[in-house]
N, C-alpha and C positions, 0 to 999 in steps of 0.2 A: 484696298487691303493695306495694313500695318506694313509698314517697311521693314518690320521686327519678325514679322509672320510671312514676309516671302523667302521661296527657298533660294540660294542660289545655283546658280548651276555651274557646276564643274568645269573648269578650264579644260581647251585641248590637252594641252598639258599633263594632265591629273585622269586624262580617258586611257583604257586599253580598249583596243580592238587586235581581238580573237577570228581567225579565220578555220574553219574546218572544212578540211578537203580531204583527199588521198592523192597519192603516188599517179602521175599518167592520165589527169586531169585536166583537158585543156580549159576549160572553165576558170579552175585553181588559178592558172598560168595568167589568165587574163586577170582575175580579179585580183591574186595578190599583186600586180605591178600597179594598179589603181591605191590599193590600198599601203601598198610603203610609201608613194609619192605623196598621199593625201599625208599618213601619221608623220611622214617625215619634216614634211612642211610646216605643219600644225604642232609637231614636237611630241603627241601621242605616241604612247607605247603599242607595238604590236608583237602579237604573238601568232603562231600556227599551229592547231591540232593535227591529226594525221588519225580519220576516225576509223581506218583500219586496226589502228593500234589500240582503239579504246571501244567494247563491248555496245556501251550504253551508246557514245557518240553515234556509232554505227546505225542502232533500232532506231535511235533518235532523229538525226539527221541526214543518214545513206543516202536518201532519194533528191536531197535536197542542195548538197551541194555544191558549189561553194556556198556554205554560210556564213555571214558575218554575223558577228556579236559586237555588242558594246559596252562596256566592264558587264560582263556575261548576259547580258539579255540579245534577244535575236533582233535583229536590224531590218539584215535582208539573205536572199539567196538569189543561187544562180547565178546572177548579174548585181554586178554593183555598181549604184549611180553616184558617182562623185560626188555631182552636185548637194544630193540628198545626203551623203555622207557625212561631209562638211557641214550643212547646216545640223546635222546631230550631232556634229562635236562641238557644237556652239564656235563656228568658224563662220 
């Protein structure tokens, strides 16, 4: 393939990871310490939904989380594997 015609991929740097959970979640509690230490390290921006507070979040993702997203596509739930995190943010 053309060196003209491959994509690149986005730096740590340049990723958000998005986490959706709710309030009194030990789940939550576990994955986001995983997940500020991986963006922290790597310089990714992170953010937290709270999908009590959002209708759609809730029908969407209720049963599933902790979700993580990566600039908004879904990653993983439940559990987060660093390891696999990291290699998604091109780390």
């Amino acid at each position: 393939m053309s060196p003209l015609l491959r994509r690149k991929s986005p730096k740590p740097a340049d990723r958000t990871v998005t986490m959706l959970g709710k309030p009194g979640c030990h789940l939550c509690d576990d994955a986001r310490e995983v997940l500020l230490r991986v963006t922290g390290e790597l310089g990714a921006a992170f953010e937290e939904k709270d999908v009590t507070q959002d209708e759609e979040l809730f029908r969407r993702y209720g049963e599933q989380i902790p979700v993580t997203l990566i600039d908004g596509r879904q990653h993983d739930f439940w559990r987060v594997d660093e390891a696999r995190l990291r290699k998604a943010l091109g780390a």
